[in-house]
DSSP file (Angstrom, degrees, kcal/mol; ACC not computed):
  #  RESIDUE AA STRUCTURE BP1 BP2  ACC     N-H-->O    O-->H-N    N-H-->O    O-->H-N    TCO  KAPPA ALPHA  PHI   PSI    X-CA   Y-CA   Z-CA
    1    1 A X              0   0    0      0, 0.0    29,-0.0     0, 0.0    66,-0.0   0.000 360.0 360.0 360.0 131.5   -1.2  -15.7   -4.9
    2    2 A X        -     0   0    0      1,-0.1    29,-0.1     2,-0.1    27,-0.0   0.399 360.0-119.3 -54.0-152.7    2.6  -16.9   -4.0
    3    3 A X  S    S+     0   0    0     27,-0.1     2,-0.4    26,-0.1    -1,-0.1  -0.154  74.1 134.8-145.9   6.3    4.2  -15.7   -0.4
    4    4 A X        -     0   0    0     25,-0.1     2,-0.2     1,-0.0    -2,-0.1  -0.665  53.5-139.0 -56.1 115.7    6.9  -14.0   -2.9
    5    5 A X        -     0   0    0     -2,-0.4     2,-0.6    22,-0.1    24,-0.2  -0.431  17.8-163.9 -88.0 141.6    7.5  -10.7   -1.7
    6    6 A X        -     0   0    0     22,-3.7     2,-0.6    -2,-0.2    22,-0.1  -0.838   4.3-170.3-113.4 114.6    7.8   -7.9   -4.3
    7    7 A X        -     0   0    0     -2,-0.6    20,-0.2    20,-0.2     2,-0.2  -0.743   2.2-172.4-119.3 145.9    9.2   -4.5   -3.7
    8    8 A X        -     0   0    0     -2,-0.6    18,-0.7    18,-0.5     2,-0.3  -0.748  18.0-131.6-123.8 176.0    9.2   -1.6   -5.8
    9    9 A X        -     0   0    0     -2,-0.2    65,-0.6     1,-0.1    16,-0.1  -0.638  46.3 -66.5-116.5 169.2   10.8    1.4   -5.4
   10   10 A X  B     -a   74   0A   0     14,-0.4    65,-0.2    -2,-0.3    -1,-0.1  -0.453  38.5-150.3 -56.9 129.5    9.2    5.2   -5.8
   11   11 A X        +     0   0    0     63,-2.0    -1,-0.1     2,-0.1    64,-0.1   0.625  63.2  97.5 -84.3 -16.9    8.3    5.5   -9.2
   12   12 A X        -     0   0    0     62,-0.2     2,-0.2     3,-0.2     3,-0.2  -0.323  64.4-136.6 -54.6 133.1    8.9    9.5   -9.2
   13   13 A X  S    S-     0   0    0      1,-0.2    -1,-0.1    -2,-0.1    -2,-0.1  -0.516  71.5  -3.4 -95.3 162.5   11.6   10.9  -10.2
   14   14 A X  S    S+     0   0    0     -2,-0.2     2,-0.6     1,-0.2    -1,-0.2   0.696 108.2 113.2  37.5  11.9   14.0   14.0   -8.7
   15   15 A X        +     0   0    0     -3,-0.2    61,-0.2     1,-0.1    -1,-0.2  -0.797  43.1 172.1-131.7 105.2   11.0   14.0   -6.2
   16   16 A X        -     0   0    0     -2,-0.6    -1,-0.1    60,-0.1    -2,-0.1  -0.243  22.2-148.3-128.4  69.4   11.4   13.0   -2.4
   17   17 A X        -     0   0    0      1,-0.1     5,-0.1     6,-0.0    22,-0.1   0.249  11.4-162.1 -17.9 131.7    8.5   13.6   -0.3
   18   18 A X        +     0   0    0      3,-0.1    -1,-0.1    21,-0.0     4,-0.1   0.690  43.9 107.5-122.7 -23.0    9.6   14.4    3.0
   19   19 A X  S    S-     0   0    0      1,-0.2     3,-0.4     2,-0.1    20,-0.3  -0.177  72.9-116.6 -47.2 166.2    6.8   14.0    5.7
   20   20 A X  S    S+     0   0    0      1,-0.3    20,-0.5    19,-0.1    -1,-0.2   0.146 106.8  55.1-105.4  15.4    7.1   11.3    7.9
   21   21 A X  S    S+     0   0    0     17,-0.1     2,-0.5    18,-0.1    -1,-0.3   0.103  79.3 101.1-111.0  39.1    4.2    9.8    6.9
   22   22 A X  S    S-     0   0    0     -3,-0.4    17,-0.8    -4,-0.1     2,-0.5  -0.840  81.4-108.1 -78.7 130.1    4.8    9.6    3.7
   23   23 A X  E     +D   38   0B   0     54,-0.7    15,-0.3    -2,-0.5    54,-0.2  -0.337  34.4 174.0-104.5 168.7    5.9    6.3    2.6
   24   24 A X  E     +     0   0B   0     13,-1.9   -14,-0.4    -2,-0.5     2,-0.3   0.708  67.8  25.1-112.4 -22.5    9.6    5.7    1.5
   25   25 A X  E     -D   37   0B   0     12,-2.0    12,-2.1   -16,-0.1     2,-0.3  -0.972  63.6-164.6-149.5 145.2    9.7    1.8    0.9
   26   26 A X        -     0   0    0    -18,-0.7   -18,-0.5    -2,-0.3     2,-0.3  -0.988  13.6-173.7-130.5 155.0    7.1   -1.2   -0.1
   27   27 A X        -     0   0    0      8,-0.3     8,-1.0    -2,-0.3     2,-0.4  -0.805  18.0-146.3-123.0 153.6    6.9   -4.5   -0.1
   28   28 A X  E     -F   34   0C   0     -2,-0.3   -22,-3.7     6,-0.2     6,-0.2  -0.963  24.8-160.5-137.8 127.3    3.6   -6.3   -1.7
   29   29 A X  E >>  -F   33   0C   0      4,-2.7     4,-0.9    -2,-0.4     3,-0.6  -0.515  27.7 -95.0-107.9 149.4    3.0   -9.4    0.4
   30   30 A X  T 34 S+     0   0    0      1,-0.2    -1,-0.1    -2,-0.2   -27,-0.1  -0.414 109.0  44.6 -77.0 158.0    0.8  -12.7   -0.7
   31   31 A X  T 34 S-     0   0    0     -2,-0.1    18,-0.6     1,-0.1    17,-0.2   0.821 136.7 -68.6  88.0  18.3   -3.1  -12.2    0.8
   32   32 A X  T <4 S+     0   0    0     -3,-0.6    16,-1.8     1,-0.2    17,-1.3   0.944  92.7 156.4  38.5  78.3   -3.3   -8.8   -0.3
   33   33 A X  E  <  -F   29   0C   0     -4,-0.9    -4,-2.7    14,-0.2     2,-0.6  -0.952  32.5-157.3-142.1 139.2   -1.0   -7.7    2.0
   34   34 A X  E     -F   28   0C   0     -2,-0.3    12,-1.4    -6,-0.2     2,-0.6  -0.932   4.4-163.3-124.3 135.6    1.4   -4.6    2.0
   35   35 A X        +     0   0    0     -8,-1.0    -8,-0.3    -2,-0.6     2,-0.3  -0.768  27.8 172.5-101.6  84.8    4.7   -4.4    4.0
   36   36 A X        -     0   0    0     -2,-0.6     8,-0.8     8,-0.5     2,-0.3  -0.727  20.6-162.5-108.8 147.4    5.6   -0.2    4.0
   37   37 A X  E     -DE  25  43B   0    -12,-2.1   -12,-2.0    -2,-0.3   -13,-1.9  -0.960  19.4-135.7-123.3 151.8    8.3    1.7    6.0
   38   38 A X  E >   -D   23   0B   0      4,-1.3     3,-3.4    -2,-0.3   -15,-0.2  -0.672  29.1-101.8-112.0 164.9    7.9    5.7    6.4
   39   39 A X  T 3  S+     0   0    0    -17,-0.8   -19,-0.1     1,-0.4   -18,-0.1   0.882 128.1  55.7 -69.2 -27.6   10.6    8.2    5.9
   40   40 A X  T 3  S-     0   0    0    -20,-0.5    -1,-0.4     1,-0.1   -20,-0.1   0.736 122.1-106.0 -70.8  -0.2   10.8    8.3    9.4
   41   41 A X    <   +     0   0    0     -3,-3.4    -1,-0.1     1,-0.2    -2,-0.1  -0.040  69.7 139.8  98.2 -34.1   11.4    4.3    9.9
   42   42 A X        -     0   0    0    -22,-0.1    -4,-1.3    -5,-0.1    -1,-0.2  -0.317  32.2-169.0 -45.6 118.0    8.1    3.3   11.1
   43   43 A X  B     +E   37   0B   0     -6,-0.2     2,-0.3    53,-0.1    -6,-0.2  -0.276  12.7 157.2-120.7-179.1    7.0    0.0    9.6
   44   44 A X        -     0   0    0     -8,-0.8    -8,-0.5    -2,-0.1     2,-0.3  -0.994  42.0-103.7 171.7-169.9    3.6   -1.8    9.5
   45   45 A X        -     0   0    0     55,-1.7   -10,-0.2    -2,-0.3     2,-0.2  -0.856  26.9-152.1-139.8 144.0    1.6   -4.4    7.7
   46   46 A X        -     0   0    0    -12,-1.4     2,-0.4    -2,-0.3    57,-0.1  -0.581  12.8-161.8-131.8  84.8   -1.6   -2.8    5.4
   47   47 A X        +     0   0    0     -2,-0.2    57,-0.9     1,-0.1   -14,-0.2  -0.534  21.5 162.5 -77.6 117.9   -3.9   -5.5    5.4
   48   48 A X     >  +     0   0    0    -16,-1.8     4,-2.5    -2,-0.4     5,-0.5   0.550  40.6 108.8-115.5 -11.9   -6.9   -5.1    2.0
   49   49 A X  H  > S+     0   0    0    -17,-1.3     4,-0.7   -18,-0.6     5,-0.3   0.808  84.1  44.6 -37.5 -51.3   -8.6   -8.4    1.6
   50   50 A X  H >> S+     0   0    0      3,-0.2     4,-2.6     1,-0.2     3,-1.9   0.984 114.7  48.0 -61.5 -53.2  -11.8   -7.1    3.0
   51   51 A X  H 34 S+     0   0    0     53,-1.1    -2,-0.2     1,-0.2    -1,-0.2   0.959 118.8  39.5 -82.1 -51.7  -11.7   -3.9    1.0
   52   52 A X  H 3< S+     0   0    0     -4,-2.5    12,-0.3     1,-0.2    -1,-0.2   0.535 118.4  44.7 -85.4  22.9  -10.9   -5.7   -2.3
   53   53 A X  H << S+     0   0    0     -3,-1.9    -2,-0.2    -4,-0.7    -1,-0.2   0.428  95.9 113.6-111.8 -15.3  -13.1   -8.6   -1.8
   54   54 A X  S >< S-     0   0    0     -4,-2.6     3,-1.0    -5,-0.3     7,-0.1  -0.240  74.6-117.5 -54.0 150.9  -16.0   -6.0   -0.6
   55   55 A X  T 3  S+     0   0    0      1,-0.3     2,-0.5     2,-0.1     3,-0.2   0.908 116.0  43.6 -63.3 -50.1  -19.4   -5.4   -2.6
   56   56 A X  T 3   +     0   0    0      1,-0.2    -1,-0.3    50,-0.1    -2,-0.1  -0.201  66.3 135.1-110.0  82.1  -18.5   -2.1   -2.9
   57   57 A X    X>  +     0   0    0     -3,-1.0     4,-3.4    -2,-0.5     3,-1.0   0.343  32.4 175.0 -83.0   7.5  -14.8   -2.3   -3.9
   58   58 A X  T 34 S+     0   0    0      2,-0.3    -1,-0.2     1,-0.3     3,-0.0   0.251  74.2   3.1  34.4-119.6  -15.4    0.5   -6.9
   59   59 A X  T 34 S+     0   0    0      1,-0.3     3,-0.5     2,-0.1    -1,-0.3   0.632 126.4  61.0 -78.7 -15.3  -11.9    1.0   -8.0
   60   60 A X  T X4 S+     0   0    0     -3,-1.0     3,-4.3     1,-0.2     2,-2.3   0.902  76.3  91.6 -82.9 -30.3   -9.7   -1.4   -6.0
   61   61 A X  T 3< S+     0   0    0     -4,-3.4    -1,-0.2     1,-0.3    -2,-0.1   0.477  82.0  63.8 -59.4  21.7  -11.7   -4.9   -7.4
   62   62 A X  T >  S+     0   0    0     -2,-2.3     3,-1.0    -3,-0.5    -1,-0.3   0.289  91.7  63.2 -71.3 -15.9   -8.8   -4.9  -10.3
   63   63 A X  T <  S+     0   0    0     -3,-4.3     6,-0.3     1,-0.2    -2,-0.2   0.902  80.7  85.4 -87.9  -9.6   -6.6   -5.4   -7.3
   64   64 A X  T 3  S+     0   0    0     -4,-0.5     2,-0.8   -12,-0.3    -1,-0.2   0.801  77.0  72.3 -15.6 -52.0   -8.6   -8.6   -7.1
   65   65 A X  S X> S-     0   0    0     -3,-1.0     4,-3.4     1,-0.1     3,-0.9  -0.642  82.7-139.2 -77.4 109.9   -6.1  -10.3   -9.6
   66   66 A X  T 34 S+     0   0    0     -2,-0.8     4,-0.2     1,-0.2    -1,-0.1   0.699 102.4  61.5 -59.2   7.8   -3.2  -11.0   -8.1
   67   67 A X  T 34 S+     0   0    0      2,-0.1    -1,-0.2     1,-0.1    -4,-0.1   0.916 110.0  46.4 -87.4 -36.6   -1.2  -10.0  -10.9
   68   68 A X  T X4 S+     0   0    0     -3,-0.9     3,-1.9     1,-0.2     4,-0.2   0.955 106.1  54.2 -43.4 -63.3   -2.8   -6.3  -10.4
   69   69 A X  G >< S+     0   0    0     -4,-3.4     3,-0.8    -7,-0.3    -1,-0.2   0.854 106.6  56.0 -68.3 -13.6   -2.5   -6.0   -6.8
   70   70 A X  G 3  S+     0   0    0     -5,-0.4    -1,-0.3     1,-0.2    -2,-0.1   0.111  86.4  74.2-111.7  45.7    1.3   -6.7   -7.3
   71   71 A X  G <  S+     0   0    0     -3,-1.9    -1,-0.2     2,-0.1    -2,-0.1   0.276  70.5 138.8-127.9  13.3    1.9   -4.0   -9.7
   72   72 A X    <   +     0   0    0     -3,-0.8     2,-0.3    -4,-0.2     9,-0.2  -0.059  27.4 177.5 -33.5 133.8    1.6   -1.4   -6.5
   73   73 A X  E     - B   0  80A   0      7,-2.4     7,-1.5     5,-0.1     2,-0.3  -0.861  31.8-105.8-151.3-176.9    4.1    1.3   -6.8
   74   74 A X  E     -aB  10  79A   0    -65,-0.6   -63,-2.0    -2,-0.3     2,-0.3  -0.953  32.1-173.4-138.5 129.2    4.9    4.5   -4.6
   75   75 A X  E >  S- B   0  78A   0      3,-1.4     3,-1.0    -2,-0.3   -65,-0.0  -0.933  74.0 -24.0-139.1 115.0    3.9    7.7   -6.1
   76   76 A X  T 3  S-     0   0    0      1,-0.3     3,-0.1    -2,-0.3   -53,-0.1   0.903 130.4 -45.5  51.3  38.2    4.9   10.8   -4.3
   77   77 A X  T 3  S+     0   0    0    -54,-0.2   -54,-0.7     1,-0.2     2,-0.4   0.097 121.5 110.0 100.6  -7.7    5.2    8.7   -0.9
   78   78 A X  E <  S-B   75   0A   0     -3,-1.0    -3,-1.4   -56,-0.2    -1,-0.2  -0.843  71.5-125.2-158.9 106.6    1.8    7.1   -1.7
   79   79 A X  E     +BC  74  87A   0      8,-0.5     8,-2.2    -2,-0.4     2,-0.2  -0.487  46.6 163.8 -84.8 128.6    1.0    3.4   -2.6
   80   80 A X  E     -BC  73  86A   0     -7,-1.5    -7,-2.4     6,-0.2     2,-0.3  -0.740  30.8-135.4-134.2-177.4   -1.0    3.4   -6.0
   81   81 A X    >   -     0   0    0      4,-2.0     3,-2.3    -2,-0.2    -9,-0.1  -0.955  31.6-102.9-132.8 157.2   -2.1    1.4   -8.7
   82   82 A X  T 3  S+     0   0    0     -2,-0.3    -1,-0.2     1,-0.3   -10,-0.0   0.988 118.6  50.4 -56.2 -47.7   -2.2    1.9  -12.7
   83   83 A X  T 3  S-     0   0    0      1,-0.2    -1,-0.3    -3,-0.1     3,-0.1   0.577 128.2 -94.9 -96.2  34.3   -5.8    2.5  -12.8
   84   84 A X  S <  S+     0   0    0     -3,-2.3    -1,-0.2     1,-0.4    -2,-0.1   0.538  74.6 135.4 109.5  -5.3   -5.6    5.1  -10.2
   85   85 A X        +     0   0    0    -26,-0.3    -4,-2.0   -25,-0.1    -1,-0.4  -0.588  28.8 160.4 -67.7 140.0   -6.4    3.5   -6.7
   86   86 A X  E     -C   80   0A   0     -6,-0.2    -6,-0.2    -2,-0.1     2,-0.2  -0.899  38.2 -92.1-177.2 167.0   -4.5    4.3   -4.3
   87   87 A X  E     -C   79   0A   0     -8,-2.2    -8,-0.5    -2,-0.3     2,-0.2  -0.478  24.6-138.7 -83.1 120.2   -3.6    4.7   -0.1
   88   88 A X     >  -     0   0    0     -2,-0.2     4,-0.9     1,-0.2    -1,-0.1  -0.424  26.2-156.9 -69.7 119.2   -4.3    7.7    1.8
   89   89 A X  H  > S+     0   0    0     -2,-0.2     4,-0.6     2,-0.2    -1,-0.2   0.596  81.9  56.5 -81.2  -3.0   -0.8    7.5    3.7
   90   90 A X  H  > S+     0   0    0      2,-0.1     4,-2.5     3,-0.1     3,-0.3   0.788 110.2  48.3 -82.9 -26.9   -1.5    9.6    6.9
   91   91 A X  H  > S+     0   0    0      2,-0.2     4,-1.5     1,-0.2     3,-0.3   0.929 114.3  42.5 -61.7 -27.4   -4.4    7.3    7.6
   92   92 A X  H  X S+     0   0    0     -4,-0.9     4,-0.7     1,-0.3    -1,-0.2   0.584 113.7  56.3-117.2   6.6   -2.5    4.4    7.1
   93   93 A X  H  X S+     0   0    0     -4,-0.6     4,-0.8    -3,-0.3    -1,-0.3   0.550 110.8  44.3 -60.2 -36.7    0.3    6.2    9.1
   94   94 A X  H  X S+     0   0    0     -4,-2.5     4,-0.7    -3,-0.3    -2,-0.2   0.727 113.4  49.2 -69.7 -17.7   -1.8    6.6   11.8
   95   95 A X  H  X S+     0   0    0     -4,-1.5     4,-2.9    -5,-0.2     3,-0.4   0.956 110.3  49.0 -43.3 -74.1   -3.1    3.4   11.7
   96   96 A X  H  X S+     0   0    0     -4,-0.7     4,-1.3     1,-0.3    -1,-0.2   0.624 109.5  56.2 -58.7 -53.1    0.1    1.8   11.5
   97   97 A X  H  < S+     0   0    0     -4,-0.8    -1,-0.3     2,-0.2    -2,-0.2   0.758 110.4  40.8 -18.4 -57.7    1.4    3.9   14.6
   98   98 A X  H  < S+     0   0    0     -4,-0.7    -2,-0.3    -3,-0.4    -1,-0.2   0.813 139.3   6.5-104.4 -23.9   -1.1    3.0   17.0
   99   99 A X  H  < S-     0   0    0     -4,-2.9    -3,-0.2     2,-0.3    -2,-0.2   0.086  81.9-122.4-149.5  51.9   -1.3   -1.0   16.0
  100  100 A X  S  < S+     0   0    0     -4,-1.3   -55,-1.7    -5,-0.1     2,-0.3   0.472  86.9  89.1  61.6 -15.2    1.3   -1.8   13.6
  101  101 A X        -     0   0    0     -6,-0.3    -2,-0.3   -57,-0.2   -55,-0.1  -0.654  55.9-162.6-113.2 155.1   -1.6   -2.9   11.4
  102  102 A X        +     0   0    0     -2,-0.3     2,-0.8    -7,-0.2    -6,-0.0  -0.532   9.9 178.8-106.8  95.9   -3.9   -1.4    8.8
  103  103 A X        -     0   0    0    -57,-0.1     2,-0.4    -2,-0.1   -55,-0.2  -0.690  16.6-162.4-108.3  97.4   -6.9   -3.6    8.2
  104  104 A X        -     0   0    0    -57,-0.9   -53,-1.1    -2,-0.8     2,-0.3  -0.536   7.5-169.5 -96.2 110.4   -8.9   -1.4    5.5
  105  105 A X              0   0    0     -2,-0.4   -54,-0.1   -55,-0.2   -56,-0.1  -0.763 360.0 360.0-116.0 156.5  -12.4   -2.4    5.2
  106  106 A X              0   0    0     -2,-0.3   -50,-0.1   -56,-0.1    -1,-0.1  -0.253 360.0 360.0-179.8 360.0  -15.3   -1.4    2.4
């Protein structure tokens, strides 16, 4: 996977989820790695290599390909994927709160 960052923008339309943990902005980082900011500003790192290199990785092992895992997109404040994984954002808001980090394991 490059070190190019890619960010996409919420794919929802007329719809702007307002908690402050929902998140407002992504980044998708090489290493299966997520850069997100929440509507409040709070920023953080979402680290998934364990969780989509784990034995039981169910529906994230498509994010295995890096061409997959950098097609992450924000749906209704919530980083998803086309087939339908996707990141509970108060966990990864609290996470992210108390050490900047979210390293999401299997």
């Amino acid at each position: 996977m490059s070190s190019q960052t890619i960010t996409q923008p919420d794919q929802t339309t007329g719809v702007k989820p307002a908690a402050p943990w929902r998140v407002r902005a992504l980044s998708v980082l090489a290493g299966w790695q997520l850069a997100v900011t929440f509507n409040d500003g709070l920023q953080g790192l979402v680290e998934l290599s364990d969780l989509v290199h784990g034995a039981a990785a169910g529906v994230f092992e498509p994010l295995r390909d890096p061409a997959f895992f950098a097609l992450a997109y924000l749906e209704y404040g919530a980083v998803t994927w086309p087939n339908g994984a996707d990141l509970s954002p108060s966990a990864m808001y609290k996470e992210i709160r108390r050490n900047g980090i979210w390293r999401v394991v299997d």
